[in-house]
C-alpha positions in Angstrom: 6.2 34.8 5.8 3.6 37.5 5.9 0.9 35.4 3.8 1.5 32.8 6.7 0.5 35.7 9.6 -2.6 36.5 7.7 -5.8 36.2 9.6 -9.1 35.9 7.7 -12.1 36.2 10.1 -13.5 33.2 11.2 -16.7 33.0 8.7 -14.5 33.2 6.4 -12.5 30.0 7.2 -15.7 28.1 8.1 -17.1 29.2 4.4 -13.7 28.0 2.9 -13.9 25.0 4.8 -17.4 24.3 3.9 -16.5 25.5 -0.2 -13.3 22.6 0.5 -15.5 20.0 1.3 -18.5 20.9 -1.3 -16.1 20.5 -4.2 -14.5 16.9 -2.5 -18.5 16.2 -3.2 -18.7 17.1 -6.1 -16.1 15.1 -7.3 -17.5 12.0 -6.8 -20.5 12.9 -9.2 -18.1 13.8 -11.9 -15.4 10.9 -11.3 -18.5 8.9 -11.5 -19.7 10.2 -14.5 -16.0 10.3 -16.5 -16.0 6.9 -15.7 -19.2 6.2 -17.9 -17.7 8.5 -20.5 -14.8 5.7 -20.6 -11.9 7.1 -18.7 -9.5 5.3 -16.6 -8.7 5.7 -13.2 -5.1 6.2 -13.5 -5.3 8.6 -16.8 -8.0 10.8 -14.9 -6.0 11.2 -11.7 -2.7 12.2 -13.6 -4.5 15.0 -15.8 -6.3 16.1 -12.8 -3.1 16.5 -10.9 -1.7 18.0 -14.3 -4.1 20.4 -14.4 -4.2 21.5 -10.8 -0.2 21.6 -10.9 -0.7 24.3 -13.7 -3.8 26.3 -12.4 -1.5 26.7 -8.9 1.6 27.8 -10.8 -0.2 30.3 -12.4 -1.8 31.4 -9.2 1.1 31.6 -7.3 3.1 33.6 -9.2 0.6 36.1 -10.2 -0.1 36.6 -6.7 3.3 36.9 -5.7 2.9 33.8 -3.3 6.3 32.6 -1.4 6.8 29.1 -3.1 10.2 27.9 -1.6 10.6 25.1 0.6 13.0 24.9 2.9 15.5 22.0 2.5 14.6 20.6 6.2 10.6 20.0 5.2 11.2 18.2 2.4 10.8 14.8 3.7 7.5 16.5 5.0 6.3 17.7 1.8 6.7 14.3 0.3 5.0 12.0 2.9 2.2 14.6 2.4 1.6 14.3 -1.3 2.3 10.4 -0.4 -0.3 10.5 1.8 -2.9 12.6 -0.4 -2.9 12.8 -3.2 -1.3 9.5 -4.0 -2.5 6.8 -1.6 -5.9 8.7 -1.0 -6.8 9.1 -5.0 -5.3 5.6 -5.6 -7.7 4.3 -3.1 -10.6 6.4 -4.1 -10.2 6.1 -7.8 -9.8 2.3 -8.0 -12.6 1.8 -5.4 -15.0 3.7 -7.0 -15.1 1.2 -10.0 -16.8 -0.9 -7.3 -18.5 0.8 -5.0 -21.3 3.5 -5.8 -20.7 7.3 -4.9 -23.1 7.3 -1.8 -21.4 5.0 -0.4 -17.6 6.0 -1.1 -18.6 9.2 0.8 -20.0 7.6 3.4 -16.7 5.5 3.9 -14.7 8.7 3.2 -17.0 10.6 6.0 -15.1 8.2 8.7 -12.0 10.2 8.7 -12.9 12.1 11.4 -13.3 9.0 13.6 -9.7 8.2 13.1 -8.1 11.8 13.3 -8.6 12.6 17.2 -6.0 9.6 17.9 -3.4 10.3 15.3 -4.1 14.2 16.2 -3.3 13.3 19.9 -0.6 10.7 19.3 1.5 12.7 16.9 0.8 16.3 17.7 -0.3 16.3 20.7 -3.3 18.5 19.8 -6.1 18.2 22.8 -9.6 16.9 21.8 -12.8 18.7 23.7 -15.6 17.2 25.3 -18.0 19.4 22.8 -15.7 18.2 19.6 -16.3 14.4 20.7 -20.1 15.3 21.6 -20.5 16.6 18.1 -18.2 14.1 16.0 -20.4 11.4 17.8 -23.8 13.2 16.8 -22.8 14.3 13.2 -21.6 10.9 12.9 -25.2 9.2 13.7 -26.7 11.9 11.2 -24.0 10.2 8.5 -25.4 6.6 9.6 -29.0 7.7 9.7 -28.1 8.4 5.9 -26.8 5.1 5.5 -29.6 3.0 6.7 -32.2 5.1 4.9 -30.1 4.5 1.4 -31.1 1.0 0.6 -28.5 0.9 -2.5 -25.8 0.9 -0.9 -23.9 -1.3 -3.5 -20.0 -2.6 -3.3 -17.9 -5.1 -3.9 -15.9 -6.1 -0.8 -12.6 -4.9 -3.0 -13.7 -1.5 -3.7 -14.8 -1.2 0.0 -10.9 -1.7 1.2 -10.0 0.3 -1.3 -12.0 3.0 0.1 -10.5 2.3 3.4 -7.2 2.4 2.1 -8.3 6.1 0.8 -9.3 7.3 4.6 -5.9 6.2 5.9 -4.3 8.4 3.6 -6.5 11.6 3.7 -6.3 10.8 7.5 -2.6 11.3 7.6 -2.9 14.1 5.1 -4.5 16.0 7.8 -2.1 15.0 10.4 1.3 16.1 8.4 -0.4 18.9 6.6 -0.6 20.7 10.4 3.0 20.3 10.7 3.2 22.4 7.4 0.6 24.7 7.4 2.4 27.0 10.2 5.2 27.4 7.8 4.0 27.7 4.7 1.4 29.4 2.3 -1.5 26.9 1.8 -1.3 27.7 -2.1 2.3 26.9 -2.1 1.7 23.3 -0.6 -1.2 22.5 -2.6 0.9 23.4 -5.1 3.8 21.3 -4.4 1.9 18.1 -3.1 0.2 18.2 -6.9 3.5 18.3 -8.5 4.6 15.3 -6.6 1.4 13.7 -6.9 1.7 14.3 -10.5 4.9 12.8 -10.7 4.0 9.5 -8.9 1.6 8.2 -10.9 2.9 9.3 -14.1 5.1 5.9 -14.1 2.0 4.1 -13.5 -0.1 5.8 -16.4 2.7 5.5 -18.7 3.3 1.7 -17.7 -0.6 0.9 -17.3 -3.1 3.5 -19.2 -1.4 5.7 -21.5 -1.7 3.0 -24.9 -5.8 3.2 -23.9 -5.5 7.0 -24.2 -4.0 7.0 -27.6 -7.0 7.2 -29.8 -9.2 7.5 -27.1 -12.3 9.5 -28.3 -12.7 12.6 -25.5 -16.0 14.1 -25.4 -15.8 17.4 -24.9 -18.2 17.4 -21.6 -15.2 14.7 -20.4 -12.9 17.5 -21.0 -15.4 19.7 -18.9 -15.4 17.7 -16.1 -11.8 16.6 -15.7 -11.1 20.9 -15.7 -13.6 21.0 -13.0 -11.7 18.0 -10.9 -8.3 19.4 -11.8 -9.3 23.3 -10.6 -11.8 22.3 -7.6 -11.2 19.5 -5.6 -7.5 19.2 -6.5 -6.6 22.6 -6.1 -9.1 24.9 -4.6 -10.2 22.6 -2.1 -6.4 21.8 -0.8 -5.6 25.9 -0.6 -9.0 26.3 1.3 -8.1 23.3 3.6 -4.8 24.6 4.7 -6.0 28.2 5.8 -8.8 25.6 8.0 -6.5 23.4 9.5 -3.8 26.3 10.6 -6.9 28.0 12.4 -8.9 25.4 13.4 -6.7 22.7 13.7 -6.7 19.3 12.2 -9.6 17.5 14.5 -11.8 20.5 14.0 -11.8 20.9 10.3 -11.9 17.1 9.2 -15.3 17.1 11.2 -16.9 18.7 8.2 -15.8 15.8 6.3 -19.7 14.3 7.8 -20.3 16.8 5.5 -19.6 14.9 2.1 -22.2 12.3 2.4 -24.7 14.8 2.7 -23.3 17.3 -0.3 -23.2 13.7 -2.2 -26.7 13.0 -1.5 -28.2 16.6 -2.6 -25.7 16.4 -5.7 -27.3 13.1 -6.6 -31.0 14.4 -6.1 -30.6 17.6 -8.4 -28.3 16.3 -10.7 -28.5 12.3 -11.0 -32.4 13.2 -9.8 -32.2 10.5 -7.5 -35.0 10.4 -4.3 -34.7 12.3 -1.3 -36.7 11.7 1.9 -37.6 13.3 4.5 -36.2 10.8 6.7 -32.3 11.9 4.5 -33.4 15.7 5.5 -33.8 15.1 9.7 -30.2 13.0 8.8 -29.4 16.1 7.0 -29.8 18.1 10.0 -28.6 16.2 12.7 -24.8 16.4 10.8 -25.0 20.0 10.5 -26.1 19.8 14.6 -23.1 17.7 15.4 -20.6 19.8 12.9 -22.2 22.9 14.9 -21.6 21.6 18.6 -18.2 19.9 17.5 -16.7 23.7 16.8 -18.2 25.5 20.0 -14.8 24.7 21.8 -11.8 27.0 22.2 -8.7 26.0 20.2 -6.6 24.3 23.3 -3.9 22.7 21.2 -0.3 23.8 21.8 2.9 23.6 19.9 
C-alpha cells in the first residue's frame, strides 16, 4: 500500500490534472481525424483499449506497481470500466459520427454540472460555496464559447449519444473515489482497460472486424491510434486517479470546462480554424472559474 500513501505536492496534482484533461482534448482531434482516414468506431476503441492495456502492463511491472485486487472490489472494478470506458467511449465514439468535435466537448464539459449531486448523494462528499461559485462561472466561460461558435453542427442522435457519454464519465468519477483510496491509480487504469477491452471485443468481432480485414492503414492512422491508446486511455486515467484521491471527485471534474477550451486552441493550430477575441475573454473566464472553484479546503469525510 505504500504507493497509495504517496503524496505528490499539490502543483503537481493540479499539472497532472490539467496534462489528464489536455490529452481527453486531444483526442477528439485525432478520433476525428481517424475517422476521415476510414476507421470505425468500434475497431478504434478496441485497439485503443488494446494498446493502453499493454502500455500499462508494461508500466506496472517495471515499476514494481501493486496490481492485485482484492476479491471484495471486484464488483467495483467492473461497474467502473462499465461506466468508462465502455458506456462513455460507446457514447462518445458513435456520437462523434454526428456531431462535430467542438461541440462533443462542449456536451462532455457538462459533467461537472451533474457530479456535485451524485458526489453528495452517494459519497457524501460536501460541496463549497467557492466550488459552486466557480463551477457556475467556468461554466458561463464554456457557454460564452458556444454562442460565439456559430458551427455548432449535430444531428439530434449524436447529441444523445454524447449525453449518454457524460452519464458514464459522470459515474466514472463517482465509483473511481471509492477506489482510488485503495488502490494505485496505474493499477485501476490498468484493470478498467482490460475490461473495457474485453467488452467490446464481442462487439468488434460481431460488428467491425470483416471491415478491418483488408483495410488499408495508413501509417499516420497507426500514429494516431498509439497516441489515443498511450494518452487519453492510459496516461490521462493514471493522472486522474492521483486528482481525484487528493482533490476529490467534485474538484477535479471541474477542469473538465477545460476541454472545450483545449479543443478550441487544438482546432486553431492544428485544423487552423478562427479564433476570436471574443473565444479568448471565454478563454479566461473558465480558467477564472476553475481557479475560484479549487480555493476551498477539502471538507469531504469518509
Amino acid at each position: 500500500m505504500n504507493n497509495i500513501k504517496k503524496e505528490y505536492p499539490l502543483s503537481i496534482i493540479y499539472l497532472l490534472t490539467i496534462l489528464a484533461f489536455l490529452f481527453w482534448s486531444l483526442a477528439f482531434i485525432w478520433v476525428r481525424q481517424v475517422y476521415d482516414l476510414g476507421f470505425r468506431p468500434l475497431t478504434l476503441v478496441f485497439i485503443r483499449l488494446v494498446i493502453a492495456s499493454i502500455v500499462l502492463t508494461i508500466v506496472t511491472r517495471l515499476l514494481g506497481v501493486r496490481d492485485r485486487i482484492n476479491k471484495k472490489d471486484y464488483k467495483l472494478i467492473f461497474l467502473l470500466a462499465f461506466a468508462e470506458p465502455f458506456c462513455f467511449f460507446l457514447g462518445q465514439s458513435f456520437g462523434m459520427l454526428f456531431v462535430t468535435p467542438t461541440l462533443a466537448a462542449v456536451i462532455v464539459s457538462t459533467i461537472p454540472l451533474m457530479t456535485p449531486i451524485l458526489a453528495w448523494f452517494f459519497l457524501k462528499e460536501k460541496v463549497g460555496i467557492c466550488q459552486i461559485i466557480g463551477l457556475l462561472v467556468s461554466f458561463s466561460g464554456v457557454l460564452m464559447w458556444v454562442i460565439e461558435d456559430m458551427n455548432l453542427g449535430g444531428r439530434l442522435i449524436g447529441i444523445v449519444l454524447m449525453f449518454f457519454a457524460v452519464l458514464g464519465g459522470t459515474f466514472y468519477g463517482i465509483i473511481l473515489k471509492k477506489l482510488a483510496d485503495k488502490y494505485p491509480s496505474m493499477t485501476i487504469a490498468k484493470y478498467q482497460n482490460y475490461i473495457g477491452a474485453s467488452l467490446f471485443m464481442p462487439l468488434f468481432l460481431i460488428f467491425e472486424v470483416k471491415h478491418l480485414i483488408g483495410f488499408p492503414i495508413a501509417f499516420i492512422g497507426i500514429r494516431y491510434i498509439l497516441l489515443l491508446g498511450t494518452l487519453p486511455s492510459a496516461l490521462s486515467y493514471v493522472f486522474l486517479g492521483i486528482s481525484v484521491r487528493r482533490l476529490g471527485v467534485v474538484k477535479t471534474n471541474i477542469f473538465n470546462n477545460l476541454i472545450p477550451v483545449f479543443v478550441g486552441l487544438l482546432a486553431f493550430f492544428i485544423l487552423k480554424e478562427n479564433f476570436s477575441l471574443y473565444k479568448i475573454i471565454a478563454m479566461i473566464i473558465v480558467i477564472v472559474g476553475l481557479f475560484v472553484s479549487q480555493l476551498c479546503k477539502k471538507t469531504n469525510k469518509y
